[in-house]
N, C-alpha and C positions, 0 to 999 in steps of 0.2 A: 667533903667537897663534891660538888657537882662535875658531869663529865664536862667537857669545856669543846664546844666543837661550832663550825660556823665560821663563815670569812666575812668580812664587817668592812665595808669602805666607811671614814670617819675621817676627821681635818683636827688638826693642827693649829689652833689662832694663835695670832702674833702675840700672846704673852707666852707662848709655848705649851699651852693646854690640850691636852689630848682629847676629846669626848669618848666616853664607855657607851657602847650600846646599853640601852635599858638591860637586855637581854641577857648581855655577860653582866650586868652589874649584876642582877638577879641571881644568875649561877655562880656568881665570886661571895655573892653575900658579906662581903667584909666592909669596910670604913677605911680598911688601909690596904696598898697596895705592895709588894718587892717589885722593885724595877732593876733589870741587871742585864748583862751580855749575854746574846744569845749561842748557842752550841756551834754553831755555822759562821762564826765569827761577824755577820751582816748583818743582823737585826737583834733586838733587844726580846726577853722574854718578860714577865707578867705573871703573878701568881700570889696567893695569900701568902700571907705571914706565918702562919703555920704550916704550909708545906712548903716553905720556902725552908724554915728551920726543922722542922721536924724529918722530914724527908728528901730534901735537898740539901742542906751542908752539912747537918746533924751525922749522914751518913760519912761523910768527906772527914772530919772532923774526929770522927766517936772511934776510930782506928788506934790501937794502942800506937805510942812514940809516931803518930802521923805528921808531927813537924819533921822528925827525919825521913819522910818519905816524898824526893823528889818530885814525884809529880803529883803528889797531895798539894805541898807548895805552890805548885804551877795553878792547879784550877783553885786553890785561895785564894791567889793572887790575882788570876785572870777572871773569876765567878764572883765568890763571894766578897771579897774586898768593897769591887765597887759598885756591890748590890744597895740600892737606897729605897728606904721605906716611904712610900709617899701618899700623903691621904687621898680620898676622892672627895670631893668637893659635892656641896648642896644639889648641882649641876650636873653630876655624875661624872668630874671631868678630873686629870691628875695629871700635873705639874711634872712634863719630863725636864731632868736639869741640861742647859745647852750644852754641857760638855758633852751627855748622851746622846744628843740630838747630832750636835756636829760629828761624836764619832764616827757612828753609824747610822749616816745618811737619812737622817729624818731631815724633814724641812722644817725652820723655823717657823714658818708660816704653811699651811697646804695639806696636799693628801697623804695619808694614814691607813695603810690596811695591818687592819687584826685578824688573827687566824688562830679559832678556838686549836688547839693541840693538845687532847686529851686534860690533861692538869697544870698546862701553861696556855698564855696568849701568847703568841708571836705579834710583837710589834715590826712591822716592816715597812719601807719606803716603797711606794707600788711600781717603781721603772726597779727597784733591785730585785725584788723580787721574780717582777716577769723576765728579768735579765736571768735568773737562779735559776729557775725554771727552764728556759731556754737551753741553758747550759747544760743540764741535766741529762746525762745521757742512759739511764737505767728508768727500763721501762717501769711503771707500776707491776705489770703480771714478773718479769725479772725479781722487784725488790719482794712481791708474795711470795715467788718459789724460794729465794734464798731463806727467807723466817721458815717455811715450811718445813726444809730442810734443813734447819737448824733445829727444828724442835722434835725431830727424828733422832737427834742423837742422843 
């Protein structure tokens, strides 16, 4: 899979259609979409089918006796559970479900920013996000020294 990167303003029509950039459609190259809860609890992530299973819950999952591992259960429950497979359309466009939408602050109708993230898309509502952002209080040069010095040890 391609690297995934690029921030995308995109809408939302009132049957709840998302539109793909040509762009990421091309670097997704798939027919089908995972559409699921985002890490951040505020937005939805975005990512093929095969790294959705192979490298996202495959790992979660492939853990000996991982049902009896409490917080295995947690992100099954809160990740994969109510991860939905959803095609993209002639249109390049994919049907998010209103539960998803109402969860996390997408419009049923309106603006839509995507946010390549290496091997996912961040779907996000664009007032939560600049709100996320805002909130934010760890600078960029802060969040490169702390990896820096993580990978010192």
């Amino acid at each position: 899979m391609a690297f995934l990167t690029g921030m995308y303003n995109t809408k939302i029509d009132d049957k709840g259609r998302l539109s793909l950039p040509a762009r990421l459609r091309n670097l997704l190259s798939a027919e089908q979409v995972v559409v699921l809860p985002g890490l951040d609890e505020n937005h939805l992530m975005l990512m093929t089918p095969d790294y959705f299973e192979d490298q996202f819950a495959q790992p979660i999952l492939s853990t000996p006796m991982a049902v009896l591992d409490v917080n295995k259960r947690k992100l099954v429950r809160r990740l994969i559970s109510p991860a939905q497979y959803i095609d993209i359309d002639s249109s390049g466009r994919i049907n998010i479900p209103l539960s998803m939408r109402d969860k996390y602050s997408l419009p049923n109708k309106g603006e839509a920013l995507l946010i390549g993230a290496g091997t996912v898309v961040e779907i996000w509502n664009p007032e939560v996000f600049e709100k996320a952002e805002e909130e934010e209080e760890t600078s960029i040069s802060q969040l490169a020294q702390e990896l820096y010095d993580e990978g010192d040890r």
